[in-house]
N, C-alpha and C positions, 0 to 999 in steps of 0.2 A: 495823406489825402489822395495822389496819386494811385495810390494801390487800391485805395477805396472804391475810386472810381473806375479804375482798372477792373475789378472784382464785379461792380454793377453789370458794366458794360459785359463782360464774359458771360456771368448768368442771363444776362436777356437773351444773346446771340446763342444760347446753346436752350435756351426756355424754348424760344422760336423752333429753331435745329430740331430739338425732340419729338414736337408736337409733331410736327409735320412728317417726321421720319414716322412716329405710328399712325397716322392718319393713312400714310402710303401703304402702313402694311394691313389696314384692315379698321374695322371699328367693334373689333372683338372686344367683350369687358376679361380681366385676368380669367375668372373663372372659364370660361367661353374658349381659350386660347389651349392650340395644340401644342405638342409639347416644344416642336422647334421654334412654334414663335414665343413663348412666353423663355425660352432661353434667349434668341435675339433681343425682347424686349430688357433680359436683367443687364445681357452684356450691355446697353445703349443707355441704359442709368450708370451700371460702373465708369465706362468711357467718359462718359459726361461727366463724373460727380473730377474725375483727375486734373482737367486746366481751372476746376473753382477751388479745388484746397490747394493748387501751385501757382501760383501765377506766374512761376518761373516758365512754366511747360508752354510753348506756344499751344494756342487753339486751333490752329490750322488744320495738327497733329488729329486733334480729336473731333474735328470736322469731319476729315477725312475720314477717319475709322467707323465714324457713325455711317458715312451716305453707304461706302464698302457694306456693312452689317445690313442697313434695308434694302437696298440692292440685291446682294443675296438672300435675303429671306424671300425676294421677289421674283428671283429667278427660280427658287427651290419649289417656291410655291405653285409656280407654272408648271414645273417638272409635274411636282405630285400632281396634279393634275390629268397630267398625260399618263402618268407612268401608277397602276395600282401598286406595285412591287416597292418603288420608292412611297408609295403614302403609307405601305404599311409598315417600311422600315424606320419612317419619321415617327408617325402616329401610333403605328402602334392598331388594334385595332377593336371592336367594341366584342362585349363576351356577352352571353347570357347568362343568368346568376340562378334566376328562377325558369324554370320552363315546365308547361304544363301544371303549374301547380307546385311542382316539385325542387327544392334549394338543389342548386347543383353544389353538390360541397368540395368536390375536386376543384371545378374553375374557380372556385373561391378560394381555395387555398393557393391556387397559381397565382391568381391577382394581389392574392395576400391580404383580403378584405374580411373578418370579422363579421360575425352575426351580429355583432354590434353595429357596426358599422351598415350591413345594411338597411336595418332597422330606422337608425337615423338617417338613409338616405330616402326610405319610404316616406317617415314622416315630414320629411322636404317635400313629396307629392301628397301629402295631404290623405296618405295610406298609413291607415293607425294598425290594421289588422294583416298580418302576411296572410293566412287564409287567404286572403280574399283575392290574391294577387293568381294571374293564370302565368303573366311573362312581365320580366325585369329585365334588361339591359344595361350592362356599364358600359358608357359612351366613351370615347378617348377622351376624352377632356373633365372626366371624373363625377359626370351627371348621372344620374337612370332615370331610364326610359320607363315606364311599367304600364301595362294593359292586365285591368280587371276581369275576372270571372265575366263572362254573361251574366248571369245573375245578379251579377254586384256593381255592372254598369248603369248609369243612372239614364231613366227614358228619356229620349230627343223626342221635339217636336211630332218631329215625322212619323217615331214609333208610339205614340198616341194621337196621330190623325186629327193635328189641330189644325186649322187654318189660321196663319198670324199671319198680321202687319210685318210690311216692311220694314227691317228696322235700319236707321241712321247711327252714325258712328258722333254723339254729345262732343260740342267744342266748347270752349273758352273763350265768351264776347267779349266778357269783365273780369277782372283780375285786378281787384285793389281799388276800384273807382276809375280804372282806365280802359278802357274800349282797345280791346286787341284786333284791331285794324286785319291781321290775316286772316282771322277764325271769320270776318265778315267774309273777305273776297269768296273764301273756300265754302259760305254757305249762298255768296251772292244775295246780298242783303245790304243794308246801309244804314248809317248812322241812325236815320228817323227810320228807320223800323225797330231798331229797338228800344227809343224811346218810344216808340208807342206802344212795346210791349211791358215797361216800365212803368207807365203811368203815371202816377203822381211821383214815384219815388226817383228820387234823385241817382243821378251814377255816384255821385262820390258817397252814396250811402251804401252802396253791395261792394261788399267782398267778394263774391265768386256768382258768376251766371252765364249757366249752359244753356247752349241752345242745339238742332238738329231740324232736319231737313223736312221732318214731321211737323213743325211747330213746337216737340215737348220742350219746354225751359225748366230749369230750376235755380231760384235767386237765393241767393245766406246773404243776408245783411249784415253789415260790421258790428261789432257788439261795441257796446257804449262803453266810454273807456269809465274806468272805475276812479 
């Protein structure tokens, strides 16, 4: 029973411990993360997982070693910062793959990336056709970048000379039948304004209703349960 409890109490203190060491280092998702932090990040899971499978090992131990690891991720990070020579000895640095049109096949083979491979990175951008593509970039952190032909860029507003409306960024009043109290502050509105844009229909009937600075709303009422 002891141990049990012993075992609880470690995981919470090192649950706590974790978050907060990656919160310090950033609020990168894995994918997003360069390559020193997503090593700091594996080393600070191993450290952790060792005072919860021993419970002989003091936690102290692994305390210590975690604040040590974001610490220096945080001092490194400040370096790279200052220093391009250290960012690009951490990171590493972004290559062009396509340019002008044209696959570079040499940087390709340096990166060690596959026509495969960038094929399914295009169709991560929503690029089905390489024609179409003028420049691709591999970013350090294993993304691309890519810019369309002219031609194959789709027209903006602007390059058909419309005049629009302002447009507002739709928030979340209702969320389940309950009034999201922030999304009011942030559009500076109140409770009886939106029932009065409710009308007869009750809140604990909508499921989801946006609203924006314009007036637009749109309500989905909960479906009747079956």
């Amino acid at each position: 029973m002891i141990i049990l409890i012993t075992t609880i109490i470690r995981t919470v203190i090192l649950y706590f411990l974790v978050t907060l060491g990656i919160r310090l280092m950033g609020k990168r998702q894995i994918g997003d993360m360069q390559p020193n932090e997503l090593v700091i990040t594996l080393l600070i899971s191993e450290i952790a997982a060792i005072p919860l499978q021993d419970t002989s090992q003091p936690i102290l131990s692994g305390v210590t070693a975690i604040f040590v690891l974001v610490i220096l991720e945080i001092v490194v990070s400040v370096i790279a910062m200052k220093s391009l020579i250290v960012r690009k000895l951490l990171n590493g640095k972004s290559v062009v793959v396509i340019k002008n049109g044209v696959i570079d096949q040499k940087m390709m083979k340096n990166v060690r990336m596959t026509v495969i491979d960038l094929i399914e990175l295009l169709r991560g951008q929503n690029v089905f056709d390489i024609t179409t593509v003028a420049f691709a970039v591999l970013e350090v952190n294993g993304g691309l970048s890519v810019l369309l032909k002219t031609a194959e860029q789709p027209a903006t507003v602007k390059d058909l000379n419309i005049n629009k409306e302002t447009e507002f960024l739709s928030l979340p009043v209702i969320s389940d039948g309950a009034i999201i109290k922030e999304s009011l502050s942030a559009l500076e509105i109140n409770r009886k304004d939106i029932l009065k844009k409710l009308g007869k229909t009750d809140i604990k009937e909508v499921f989801l209703m946006t609203l924006d600075r314009n007036g637009k709303q749109t309500i989905i009422k909960k479906r009747d349960k079956v």
